[in-house]
PDB file of N, CA, C, O and CB in Angstrom:
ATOM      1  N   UNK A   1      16.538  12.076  40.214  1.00  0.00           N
ATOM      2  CA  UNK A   1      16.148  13.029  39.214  1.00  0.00           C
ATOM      3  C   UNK A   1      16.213  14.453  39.728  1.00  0.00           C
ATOM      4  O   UNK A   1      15.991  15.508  39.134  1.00  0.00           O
ATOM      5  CB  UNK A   1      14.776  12.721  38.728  1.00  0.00           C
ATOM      6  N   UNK A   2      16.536  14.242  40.858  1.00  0.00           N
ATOM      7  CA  UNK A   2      16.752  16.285  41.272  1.00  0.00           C
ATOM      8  C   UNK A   2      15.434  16.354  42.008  1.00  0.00           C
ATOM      9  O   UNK A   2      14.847  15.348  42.407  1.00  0.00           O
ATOM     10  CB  UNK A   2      16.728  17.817  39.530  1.00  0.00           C
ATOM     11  N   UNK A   3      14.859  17.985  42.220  1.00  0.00           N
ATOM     12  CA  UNK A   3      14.200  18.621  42.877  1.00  0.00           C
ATOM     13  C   UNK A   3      12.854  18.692  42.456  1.00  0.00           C
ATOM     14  O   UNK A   3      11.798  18.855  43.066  1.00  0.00           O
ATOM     15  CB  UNK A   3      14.737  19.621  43.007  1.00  0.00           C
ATOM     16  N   UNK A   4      13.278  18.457  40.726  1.00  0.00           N
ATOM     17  CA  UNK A   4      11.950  18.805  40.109  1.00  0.00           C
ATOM     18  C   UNK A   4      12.200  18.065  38.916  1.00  0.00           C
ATOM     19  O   UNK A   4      13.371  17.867  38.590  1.00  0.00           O
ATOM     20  CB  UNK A   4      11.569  20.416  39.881  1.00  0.00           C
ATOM     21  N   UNK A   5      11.253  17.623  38.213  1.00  0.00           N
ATOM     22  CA  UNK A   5      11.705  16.421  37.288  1.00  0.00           C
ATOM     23  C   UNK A   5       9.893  16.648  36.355  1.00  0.00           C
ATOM     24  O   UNK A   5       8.839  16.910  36.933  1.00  0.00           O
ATOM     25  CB  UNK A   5      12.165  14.392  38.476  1.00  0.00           C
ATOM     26  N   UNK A   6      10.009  16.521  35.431  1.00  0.00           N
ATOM     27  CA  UNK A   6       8.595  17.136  34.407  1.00  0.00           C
ATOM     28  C   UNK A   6       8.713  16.290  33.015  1.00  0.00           C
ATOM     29  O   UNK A   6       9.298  16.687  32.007  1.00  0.00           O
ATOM     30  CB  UNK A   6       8.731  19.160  33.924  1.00  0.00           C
ATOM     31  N   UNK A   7       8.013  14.998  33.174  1.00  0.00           N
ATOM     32  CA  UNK A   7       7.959  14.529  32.678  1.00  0.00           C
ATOM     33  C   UNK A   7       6.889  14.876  31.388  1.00  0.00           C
ATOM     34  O   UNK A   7       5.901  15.520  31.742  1.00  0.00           O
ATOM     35  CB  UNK A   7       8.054  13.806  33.398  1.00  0.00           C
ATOM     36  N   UNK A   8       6.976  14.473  29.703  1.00  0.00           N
ATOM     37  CA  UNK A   8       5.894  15.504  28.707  1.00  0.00           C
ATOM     38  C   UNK A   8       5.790  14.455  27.487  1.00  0.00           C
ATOM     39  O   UNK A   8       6.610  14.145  26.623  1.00  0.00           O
ATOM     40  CB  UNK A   8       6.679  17.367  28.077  1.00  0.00           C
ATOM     41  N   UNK A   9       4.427  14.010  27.750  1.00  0.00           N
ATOM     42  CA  UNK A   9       4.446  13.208  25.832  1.00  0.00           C
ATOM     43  C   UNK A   9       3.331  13.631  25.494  1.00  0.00           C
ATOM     44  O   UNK A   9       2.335  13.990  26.123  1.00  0.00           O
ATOM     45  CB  UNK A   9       4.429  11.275  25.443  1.00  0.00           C
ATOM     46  N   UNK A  10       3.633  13.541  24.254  1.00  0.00           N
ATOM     47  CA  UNK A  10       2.528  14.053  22.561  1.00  0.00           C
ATOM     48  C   UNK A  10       2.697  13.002  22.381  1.00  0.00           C
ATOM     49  O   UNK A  10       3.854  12.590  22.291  1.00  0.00           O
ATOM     50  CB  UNK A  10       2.898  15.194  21.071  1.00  0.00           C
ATOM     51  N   UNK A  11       1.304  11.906  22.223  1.00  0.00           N
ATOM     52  CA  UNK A  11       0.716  11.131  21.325  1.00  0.00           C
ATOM     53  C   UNK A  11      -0.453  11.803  20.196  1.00  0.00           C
ATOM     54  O   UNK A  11      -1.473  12.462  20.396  1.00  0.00           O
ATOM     55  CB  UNK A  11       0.152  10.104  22.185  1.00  0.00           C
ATOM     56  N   UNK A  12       0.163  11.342  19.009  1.00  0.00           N
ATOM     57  CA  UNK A  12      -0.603  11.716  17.984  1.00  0.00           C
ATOM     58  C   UNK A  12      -1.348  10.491  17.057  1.00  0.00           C
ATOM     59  O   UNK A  12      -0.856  10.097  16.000  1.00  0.00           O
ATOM     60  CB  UNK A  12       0.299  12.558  17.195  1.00  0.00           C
ATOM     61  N   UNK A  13      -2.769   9.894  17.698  1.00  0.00           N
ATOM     62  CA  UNK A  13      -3.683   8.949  16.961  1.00  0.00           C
ATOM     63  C   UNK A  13      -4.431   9.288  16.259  1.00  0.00           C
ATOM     64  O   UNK A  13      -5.536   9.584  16.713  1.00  0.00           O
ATOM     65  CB  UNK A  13      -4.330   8.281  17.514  1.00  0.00           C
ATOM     66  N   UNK A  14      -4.159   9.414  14.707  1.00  0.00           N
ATOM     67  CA  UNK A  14      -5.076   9.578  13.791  1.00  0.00           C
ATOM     68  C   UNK A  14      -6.446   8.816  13.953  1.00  0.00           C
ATOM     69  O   UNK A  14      -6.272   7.760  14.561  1.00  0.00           O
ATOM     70  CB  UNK A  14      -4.465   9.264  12.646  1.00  0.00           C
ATOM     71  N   UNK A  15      -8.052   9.086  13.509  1.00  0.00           N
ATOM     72  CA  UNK A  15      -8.805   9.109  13.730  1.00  0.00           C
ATOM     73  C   UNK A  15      -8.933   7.642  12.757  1.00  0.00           C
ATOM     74  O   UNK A  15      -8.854   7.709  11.531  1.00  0.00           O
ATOM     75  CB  UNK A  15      -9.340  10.360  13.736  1.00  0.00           C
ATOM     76  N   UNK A  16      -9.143   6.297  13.502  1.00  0.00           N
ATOM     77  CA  UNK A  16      -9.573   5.146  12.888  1.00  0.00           C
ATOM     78  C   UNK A  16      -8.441   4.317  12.377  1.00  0.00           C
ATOM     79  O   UNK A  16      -8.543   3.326  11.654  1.00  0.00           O
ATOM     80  CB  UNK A  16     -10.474   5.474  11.848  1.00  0.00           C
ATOM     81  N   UNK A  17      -7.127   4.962  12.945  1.00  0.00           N
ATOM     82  CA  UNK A  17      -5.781   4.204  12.888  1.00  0.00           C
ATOM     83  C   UNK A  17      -5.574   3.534  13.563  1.00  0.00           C
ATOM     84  O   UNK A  17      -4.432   3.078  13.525  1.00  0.00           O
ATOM     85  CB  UNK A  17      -4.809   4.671  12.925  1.00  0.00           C
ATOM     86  N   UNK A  18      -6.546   3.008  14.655  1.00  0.00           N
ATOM     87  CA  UNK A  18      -5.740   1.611  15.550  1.00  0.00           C
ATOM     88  C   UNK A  18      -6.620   1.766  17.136  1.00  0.00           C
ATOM     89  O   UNK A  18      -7.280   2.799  17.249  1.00  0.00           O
ATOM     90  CB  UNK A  18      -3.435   1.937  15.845  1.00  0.00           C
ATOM     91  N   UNK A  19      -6.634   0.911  18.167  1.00  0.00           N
ATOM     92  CA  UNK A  19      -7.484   0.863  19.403  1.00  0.00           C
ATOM     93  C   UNK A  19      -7.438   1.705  19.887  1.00  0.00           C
ATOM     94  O   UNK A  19      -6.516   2.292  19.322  1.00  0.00           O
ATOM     95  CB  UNK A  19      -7.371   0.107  20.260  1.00  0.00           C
ATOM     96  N   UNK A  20      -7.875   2.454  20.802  1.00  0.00           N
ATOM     97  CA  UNK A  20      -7.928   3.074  22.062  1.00  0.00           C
ATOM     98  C   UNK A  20      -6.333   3.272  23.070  1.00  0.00           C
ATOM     99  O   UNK A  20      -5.654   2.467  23.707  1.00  0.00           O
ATOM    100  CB  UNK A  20      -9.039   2.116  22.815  1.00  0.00           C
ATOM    101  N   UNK A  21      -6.267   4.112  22.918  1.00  0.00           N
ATOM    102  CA  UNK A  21      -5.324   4.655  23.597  1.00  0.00           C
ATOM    103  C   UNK A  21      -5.334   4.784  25.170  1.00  0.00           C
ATOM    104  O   UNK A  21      -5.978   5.786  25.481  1.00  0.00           O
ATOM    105  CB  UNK A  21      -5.228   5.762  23.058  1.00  0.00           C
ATOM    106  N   UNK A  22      -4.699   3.920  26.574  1.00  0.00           N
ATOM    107  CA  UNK A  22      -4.234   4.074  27.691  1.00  0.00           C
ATOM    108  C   UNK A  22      -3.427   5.149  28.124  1.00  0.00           C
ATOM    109  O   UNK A  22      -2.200   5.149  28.213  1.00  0.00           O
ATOM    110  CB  UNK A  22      -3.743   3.172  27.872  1.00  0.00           C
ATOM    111  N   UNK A  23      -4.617   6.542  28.522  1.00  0.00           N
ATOM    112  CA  UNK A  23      -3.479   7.886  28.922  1.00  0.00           C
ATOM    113  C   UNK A  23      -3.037   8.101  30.082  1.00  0.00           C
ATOM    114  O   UNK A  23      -2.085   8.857  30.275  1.00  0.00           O
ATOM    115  CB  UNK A  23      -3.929   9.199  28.724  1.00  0.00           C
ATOM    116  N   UNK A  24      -3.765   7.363  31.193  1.00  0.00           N
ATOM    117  CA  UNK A  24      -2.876   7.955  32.216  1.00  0.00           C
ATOM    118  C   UNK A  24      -2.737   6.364  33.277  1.00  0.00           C
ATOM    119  O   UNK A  24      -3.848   5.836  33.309  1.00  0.00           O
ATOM    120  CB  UNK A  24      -3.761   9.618  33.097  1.00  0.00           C
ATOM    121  N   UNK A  25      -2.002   5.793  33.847  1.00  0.00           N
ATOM    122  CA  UNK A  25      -2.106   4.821  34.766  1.00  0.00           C
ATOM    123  C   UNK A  25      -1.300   5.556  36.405  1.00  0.00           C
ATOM    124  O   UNK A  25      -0.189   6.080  36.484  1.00  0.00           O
ATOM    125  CB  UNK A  25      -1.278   3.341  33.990  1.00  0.00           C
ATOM    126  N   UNK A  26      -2.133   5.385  37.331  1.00  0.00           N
ATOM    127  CA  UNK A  26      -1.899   5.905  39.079  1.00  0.00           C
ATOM    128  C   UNK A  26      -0.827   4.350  39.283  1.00  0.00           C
ATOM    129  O   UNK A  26      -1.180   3.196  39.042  1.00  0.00           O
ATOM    130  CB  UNK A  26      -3.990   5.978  40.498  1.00  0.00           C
ATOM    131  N   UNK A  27       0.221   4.717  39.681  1.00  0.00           N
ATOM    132  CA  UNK A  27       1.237   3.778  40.185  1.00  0.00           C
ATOM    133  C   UNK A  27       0.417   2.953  41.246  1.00  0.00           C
ATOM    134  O   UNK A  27      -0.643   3.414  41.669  1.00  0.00           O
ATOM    135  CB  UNK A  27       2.597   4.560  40.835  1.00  0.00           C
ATOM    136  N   UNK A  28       0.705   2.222  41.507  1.00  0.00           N
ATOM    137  CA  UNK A  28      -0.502   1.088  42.474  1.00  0.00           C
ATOM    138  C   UNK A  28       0.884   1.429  43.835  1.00  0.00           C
ATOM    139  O   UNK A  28       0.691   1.658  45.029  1.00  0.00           O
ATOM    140  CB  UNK A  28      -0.845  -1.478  41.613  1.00  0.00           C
ATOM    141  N   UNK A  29       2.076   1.357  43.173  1.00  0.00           N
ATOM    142  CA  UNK A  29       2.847   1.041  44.844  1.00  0.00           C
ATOM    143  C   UNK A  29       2.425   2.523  45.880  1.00  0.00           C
ATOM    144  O   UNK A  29       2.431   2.618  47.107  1.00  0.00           O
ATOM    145  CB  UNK A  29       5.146   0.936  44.645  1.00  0.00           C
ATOM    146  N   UNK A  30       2.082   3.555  44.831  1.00  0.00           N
ATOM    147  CA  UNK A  30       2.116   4.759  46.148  1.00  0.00           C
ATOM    148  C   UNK A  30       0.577   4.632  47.766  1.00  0.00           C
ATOM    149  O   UNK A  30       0.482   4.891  48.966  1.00  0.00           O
ATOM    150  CB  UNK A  30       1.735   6.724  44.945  1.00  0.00           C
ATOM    151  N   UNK A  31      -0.146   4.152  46.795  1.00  0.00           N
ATOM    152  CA  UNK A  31      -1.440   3.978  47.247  1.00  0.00           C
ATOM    153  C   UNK A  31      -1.165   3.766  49.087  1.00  0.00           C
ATOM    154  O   UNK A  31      -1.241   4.718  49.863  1.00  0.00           O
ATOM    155  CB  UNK A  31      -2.194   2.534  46.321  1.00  0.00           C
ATOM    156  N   UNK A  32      -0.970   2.898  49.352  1.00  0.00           N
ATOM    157  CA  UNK A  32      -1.008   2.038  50.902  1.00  0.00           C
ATOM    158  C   UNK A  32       0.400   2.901  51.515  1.00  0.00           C
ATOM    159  O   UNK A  32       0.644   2.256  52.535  1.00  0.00           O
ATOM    160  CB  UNK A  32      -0.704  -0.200  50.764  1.00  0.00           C
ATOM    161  N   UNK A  33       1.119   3.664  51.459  1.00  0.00           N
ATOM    162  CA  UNK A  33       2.159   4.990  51.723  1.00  0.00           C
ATOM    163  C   UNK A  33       1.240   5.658  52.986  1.00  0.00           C
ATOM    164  O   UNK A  33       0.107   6.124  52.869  1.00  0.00           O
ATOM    165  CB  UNK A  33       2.373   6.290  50.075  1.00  0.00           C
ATOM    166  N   UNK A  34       2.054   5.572  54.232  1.00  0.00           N
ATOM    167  CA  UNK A  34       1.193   6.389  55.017  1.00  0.00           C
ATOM    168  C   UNK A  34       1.584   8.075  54.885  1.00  0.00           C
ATOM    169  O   UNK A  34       1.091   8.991  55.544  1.00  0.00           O
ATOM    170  CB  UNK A  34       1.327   5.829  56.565  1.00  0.00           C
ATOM    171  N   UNK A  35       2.442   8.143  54.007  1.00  0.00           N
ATOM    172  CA  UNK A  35       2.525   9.580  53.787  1.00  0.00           C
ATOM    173  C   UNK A  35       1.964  10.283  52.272  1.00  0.00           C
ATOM    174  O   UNK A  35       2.338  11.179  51.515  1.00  0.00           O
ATOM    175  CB  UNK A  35       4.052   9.871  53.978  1.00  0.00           C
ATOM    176  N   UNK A  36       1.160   9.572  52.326  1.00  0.00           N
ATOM    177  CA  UNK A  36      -0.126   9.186  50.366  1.00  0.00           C
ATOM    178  C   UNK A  36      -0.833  10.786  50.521  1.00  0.00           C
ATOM    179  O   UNK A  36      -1.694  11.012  51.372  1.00  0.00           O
ATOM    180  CB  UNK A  36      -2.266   7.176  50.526  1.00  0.00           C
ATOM    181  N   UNK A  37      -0.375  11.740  49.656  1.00  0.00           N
ATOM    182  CA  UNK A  37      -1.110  13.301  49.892  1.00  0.00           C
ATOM    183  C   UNK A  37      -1.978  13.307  48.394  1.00  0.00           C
ATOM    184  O   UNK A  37      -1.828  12.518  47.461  1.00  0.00           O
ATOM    185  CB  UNK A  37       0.306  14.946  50.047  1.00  0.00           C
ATOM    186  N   UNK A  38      -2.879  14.402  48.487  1.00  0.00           N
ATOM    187  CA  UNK A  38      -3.375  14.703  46.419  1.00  0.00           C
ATOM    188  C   UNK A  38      -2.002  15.541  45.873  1.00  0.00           C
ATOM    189  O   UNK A  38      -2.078  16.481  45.082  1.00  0.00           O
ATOM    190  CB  UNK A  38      -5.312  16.232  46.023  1.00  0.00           C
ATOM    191  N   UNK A  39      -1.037  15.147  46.306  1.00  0.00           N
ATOM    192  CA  UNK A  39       0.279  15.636  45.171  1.00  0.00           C
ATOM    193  C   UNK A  39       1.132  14.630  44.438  1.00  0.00           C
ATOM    194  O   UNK A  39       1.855  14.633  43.442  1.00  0.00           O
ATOM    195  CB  UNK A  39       1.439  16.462  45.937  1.00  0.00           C
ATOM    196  N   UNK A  40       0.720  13.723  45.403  1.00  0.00           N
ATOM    197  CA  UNK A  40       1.445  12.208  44.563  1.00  0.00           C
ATOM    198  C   UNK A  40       1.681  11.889  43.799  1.00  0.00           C
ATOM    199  O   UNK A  40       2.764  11.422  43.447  1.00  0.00           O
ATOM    200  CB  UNK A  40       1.210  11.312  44.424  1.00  0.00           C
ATOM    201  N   UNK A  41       0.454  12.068  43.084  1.00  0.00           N
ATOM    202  CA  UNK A  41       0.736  11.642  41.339  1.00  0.00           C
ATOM    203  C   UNK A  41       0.704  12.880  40.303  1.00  0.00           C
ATOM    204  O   UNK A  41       1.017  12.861  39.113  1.00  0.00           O
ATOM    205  CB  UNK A  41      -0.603  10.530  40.711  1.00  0.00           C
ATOM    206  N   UNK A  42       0.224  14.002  41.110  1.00  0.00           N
ATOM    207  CA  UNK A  42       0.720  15.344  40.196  1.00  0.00           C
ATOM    208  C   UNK A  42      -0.459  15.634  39.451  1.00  0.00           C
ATOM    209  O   UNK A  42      -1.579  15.238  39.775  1.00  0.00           O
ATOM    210  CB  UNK A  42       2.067  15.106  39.074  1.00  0.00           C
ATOM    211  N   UNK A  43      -0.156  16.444  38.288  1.00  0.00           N
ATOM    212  CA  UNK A  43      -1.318  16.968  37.274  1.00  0.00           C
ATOM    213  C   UNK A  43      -1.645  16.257  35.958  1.00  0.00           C
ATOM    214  O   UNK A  43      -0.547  16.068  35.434  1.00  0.00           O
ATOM    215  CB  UNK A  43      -0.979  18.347  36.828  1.00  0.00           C
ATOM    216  N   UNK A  44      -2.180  15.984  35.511  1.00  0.00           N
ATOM    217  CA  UNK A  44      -2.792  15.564  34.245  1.00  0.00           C
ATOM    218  C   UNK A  44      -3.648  16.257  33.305  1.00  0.00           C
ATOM    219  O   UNK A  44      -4.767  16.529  33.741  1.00  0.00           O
ATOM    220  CB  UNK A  44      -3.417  14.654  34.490  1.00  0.00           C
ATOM    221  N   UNK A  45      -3.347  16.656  31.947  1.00  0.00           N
ATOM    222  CA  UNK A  45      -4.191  17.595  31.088  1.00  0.00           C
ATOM    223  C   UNK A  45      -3.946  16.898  30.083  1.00  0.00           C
ATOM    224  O   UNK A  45      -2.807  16.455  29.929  1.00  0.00           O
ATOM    225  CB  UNK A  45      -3.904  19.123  30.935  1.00  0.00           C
ATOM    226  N   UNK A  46      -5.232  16.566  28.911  1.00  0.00           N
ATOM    227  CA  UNK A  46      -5.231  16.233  27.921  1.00  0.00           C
ATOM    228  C   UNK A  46      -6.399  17.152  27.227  1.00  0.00           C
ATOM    229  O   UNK A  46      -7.548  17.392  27.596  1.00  0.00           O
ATOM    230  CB  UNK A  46      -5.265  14.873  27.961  1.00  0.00           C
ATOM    231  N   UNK A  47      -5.669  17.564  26.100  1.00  0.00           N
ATOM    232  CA  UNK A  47      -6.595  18.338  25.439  1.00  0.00           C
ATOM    233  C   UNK A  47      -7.163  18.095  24.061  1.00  0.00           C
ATOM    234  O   UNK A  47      -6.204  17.930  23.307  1.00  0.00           O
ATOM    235  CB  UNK A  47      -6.099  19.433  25.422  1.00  0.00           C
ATOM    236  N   UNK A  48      -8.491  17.986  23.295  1.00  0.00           N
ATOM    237  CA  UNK A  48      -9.102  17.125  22.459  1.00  0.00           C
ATOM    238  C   UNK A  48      -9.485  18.592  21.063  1.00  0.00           C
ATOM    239  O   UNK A  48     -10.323  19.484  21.195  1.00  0.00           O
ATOM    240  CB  UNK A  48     -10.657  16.152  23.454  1.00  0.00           C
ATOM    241  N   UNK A  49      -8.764  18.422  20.128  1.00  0.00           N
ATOM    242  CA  UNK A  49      -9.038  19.287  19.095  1.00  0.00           C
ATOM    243  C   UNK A  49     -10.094  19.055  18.167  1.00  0.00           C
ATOM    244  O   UNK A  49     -10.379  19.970  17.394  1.00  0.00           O
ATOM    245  CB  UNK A  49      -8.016  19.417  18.441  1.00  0.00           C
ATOM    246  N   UNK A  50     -10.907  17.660  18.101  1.00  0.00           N
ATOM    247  CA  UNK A  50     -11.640  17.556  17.285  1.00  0.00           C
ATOM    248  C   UNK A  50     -12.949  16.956  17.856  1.00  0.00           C
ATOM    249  O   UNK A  50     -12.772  16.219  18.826  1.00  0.00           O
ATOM    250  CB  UNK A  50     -11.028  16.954  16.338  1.00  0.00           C
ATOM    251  N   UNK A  51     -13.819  17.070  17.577  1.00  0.00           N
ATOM    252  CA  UNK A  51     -15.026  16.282  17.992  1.00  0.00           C
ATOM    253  C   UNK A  51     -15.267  14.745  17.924  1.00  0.00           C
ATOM    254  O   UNK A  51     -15.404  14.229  16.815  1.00  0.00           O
ATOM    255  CB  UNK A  51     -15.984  16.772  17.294  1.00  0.00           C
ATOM    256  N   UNK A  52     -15.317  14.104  18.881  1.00  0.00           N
ATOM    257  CA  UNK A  52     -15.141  12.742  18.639  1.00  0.00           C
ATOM    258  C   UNK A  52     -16.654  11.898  19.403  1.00  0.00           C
ATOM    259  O   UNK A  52     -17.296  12.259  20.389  1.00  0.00           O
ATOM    260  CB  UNK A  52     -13.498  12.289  19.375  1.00  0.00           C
ATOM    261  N   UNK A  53     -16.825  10.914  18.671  1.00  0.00           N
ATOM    262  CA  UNK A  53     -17.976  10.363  19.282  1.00  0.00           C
ATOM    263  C   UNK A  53     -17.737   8.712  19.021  1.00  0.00           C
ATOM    264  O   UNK A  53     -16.732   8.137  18.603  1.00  0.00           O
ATOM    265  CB  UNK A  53     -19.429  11.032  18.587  1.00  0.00           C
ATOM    266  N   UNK A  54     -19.343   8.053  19.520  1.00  0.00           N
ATOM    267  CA  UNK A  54     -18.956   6.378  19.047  1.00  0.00           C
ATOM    268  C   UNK A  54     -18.697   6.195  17.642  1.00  0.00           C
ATOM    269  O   UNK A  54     -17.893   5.290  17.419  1.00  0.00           O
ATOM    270  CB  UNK A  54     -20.198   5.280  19.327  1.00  0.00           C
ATOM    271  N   UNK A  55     -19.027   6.635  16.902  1.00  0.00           N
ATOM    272  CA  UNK A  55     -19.399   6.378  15.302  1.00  0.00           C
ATOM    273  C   UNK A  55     -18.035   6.987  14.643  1.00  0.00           C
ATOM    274  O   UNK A  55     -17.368   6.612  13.679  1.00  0.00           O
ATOM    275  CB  UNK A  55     -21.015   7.317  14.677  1.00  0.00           C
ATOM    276  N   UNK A  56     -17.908   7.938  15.434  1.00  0.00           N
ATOM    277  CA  UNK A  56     -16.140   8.565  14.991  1.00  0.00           C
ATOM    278  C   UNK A  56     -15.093   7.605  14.852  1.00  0.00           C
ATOM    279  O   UNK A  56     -14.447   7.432  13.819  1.00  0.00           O
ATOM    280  CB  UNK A  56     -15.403   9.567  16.185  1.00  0.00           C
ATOM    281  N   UNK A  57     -14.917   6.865  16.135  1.00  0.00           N
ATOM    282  CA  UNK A  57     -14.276   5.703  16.971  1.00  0.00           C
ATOM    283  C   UNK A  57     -14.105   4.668  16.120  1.00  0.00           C
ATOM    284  O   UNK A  57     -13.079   4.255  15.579  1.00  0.00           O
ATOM    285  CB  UNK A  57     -15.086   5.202  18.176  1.00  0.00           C
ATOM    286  N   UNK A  58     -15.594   4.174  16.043  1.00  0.00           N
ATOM    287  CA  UNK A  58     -15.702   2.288  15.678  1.00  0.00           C
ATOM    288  C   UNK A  58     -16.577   2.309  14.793  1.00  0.00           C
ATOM    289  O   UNK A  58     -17.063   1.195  14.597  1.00  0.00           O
ATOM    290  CB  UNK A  58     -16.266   1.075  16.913  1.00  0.00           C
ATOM    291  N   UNK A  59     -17.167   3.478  13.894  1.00  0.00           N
ATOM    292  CA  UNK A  59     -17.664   3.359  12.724  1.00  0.00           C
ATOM    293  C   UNK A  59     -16.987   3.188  11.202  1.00  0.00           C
ATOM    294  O   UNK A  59     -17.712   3.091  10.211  1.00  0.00           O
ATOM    295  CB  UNK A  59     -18.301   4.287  12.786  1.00  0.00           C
TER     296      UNK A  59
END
């Protein structure tokens, strides 16, 4: 993939349209890497526009 590679998804779950959403999973093979740094797996930002609670969710 080159030098630099930036991977980008928009999931859009309407509120009471379906389970719980899986946002981020840590690759299991990097882990035991004796060259394993905090850059490995990079940055993660998710940002939440609406107020959400239990009753929001599964009410």
């Amino acid at each position: 993939m080159g030098g630099f590679y930036l991977s980008m998804n928009i999931i859009h779950k309407g509120a009471r349209s379906r389970g719980l959403c899986v946002w981020h999973q840590d690759g299991q093979t990097h882990w035991k890497k004796p060259d394993l740094d905090e850059y490995t797996h990079g940055f993660n930002f998710m940002a939440q526009l609406y107020g959400c609670n239990a009753l929001t969710v599964y009410g």
